[in-house]
C-alpha positions as CSV (number, residue, x, y, z in Angstrom):
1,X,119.0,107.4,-178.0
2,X,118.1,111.1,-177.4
3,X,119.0,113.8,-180.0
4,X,118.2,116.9,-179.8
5,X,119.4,120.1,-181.3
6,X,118.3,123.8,-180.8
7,X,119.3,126.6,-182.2
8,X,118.5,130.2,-180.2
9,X,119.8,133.8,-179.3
10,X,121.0,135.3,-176.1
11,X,122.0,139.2,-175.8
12,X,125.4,138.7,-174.2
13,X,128.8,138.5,-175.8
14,X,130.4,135.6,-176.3
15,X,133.3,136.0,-174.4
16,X,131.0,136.0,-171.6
17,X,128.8,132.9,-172.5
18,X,131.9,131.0,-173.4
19,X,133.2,131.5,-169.8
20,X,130.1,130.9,-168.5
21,X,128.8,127.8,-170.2
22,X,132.3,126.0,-170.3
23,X,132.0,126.1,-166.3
24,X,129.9,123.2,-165.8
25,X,128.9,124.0,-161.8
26,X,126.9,126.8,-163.7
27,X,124.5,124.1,-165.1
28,X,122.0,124.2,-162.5
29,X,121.0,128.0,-163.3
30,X,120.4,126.6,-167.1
31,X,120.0,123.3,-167.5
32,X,116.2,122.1,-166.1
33,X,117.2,118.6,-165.0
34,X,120.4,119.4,-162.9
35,X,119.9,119.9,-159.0
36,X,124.0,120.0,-158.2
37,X,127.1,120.0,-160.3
38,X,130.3,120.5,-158.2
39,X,133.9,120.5,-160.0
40,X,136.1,117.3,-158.6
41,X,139.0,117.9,-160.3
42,X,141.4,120.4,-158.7
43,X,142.8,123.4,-160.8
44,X,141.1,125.7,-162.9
45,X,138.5,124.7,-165.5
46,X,140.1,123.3,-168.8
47,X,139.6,120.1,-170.9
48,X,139.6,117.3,-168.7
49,X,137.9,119.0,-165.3
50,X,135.3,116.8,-163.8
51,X,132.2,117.8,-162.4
52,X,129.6,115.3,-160.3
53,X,126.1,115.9,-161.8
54,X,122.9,115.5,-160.1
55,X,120.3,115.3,-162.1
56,X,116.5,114.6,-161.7
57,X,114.4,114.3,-165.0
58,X,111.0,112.3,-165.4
59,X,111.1,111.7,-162.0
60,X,114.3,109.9,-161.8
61,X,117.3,110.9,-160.4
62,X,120.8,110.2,-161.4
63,X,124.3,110.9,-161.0
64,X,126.8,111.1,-163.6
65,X,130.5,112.2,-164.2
66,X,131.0,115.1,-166.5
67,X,134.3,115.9,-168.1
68,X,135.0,118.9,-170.4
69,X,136.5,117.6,-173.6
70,X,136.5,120.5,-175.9
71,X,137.4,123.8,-174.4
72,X,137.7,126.5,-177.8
73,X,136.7,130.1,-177.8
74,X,133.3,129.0,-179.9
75,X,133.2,125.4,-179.0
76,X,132.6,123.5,-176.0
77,X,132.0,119.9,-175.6
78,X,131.2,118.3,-172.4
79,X,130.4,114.5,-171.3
80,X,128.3,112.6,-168.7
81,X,128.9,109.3,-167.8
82,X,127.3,106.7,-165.6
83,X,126.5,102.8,-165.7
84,X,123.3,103.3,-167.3
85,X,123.8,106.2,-169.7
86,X,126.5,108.5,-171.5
87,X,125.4,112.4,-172.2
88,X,126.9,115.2,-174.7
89,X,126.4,118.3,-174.5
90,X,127.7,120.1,-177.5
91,X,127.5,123.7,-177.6
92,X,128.8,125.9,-180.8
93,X,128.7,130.0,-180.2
94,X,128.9,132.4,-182.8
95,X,128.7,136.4,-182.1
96,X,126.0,138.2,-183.5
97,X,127.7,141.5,-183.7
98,X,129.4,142.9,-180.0
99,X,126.4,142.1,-177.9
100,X,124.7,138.6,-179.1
101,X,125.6,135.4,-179.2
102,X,124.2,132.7,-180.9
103,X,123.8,128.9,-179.5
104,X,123.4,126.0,-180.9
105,X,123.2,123.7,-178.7
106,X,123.2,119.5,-179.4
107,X,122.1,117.3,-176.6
108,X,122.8,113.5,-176.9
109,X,122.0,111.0,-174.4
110,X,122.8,106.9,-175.4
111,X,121.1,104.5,-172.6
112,X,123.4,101.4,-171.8
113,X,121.6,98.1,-171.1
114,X,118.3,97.8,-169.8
115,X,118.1,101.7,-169.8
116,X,118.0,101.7,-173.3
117,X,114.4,100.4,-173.5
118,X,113.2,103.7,-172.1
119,X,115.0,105.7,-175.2
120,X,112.2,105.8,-176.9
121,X,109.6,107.6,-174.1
122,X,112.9,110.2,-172.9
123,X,113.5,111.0,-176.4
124,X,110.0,112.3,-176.5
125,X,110.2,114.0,-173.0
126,X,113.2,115.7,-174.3
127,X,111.7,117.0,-177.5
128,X,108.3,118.6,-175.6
129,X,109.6,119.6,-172.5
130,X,113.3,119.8,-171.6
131,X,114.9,121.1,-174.9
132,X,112.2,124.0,-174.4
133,X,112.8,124.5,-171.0
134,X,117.0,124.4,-171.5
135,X,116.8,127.0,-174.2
136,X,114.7,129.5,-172.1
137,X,116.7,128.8,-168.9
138,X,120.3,129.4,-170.7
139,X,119.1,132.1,-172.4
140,X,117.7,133.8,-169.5
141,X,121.1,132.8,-166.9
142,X,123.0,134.3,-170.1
143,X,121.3,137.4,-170.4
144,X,121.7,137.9,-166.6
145,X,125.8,138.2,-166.7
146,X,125.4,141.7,-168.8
């Protein structure tokens, strides 16, 4: 299993990064591994909209199913699913006065099957390269809504 959890600042407020973030077609501007995420479900965005993700990480590319499943002011919960793996993307905002906002984000990624045998080696790709990246691409796709 992947698990990893950063904690960062972005000067916008958090109206504006809860709007932004709980739209999940936004992902490719801040998350490094998506190349498409198009909503599915008709309406407007609120818990239960789908999204098919394309992602490409390591080399590999995959598709999964995203669903929002917790849609707060300061919360937002969203999960991938596919045969070989299940994501989580749990984001918590808290203002930091009228301008900041902080994130903590808390990525979690369980491999199904043979997939889990390569936990070990993502979980490590994760740590070094794309829990760095993600931090300094949301914060920068934040900053650019002010």
């Amino acid at each position: 299993m992947v698990d990893v959890t950063r904690t960062f600042t972005a000067a916008v407020p958090i109206e504006k990064a809860a709007a932004f973030l709980r739209d999940f077609s936004n992902a490719p501007s801040w998350d490094p591994g998506t190349q498409s995420c198009t909503q599915i479900s008709d309406g407007p965005v609120a818990v239960g909209t789908q999204w098919h993700n394309v992602s490409k990480l390591f080399g590999i590319t995959t598709e999964l199913t995203y669903t929002l499943v917790t849609d707060e002011p300061n919360h937002i919960v969203l999960e991938g699913k596919n045969k070989t793996a299940t994501s989580v993307d749990d984001i918590t905002l808290t203002a930091e006065g009228d301008r900041s906002t902080r994130i903590d984000y808390h990525a979690q990624v369980e491999f199904n099957g043979a997939a889990k045998v390569a936990g070990p080696f993502l979980k490590a790709g994760f740590e070094a390269k794309v829990a760095p990246d993600t931090v300094e691409k949301m914060t920068e796709a934040l900053e650019r809504l002010n």
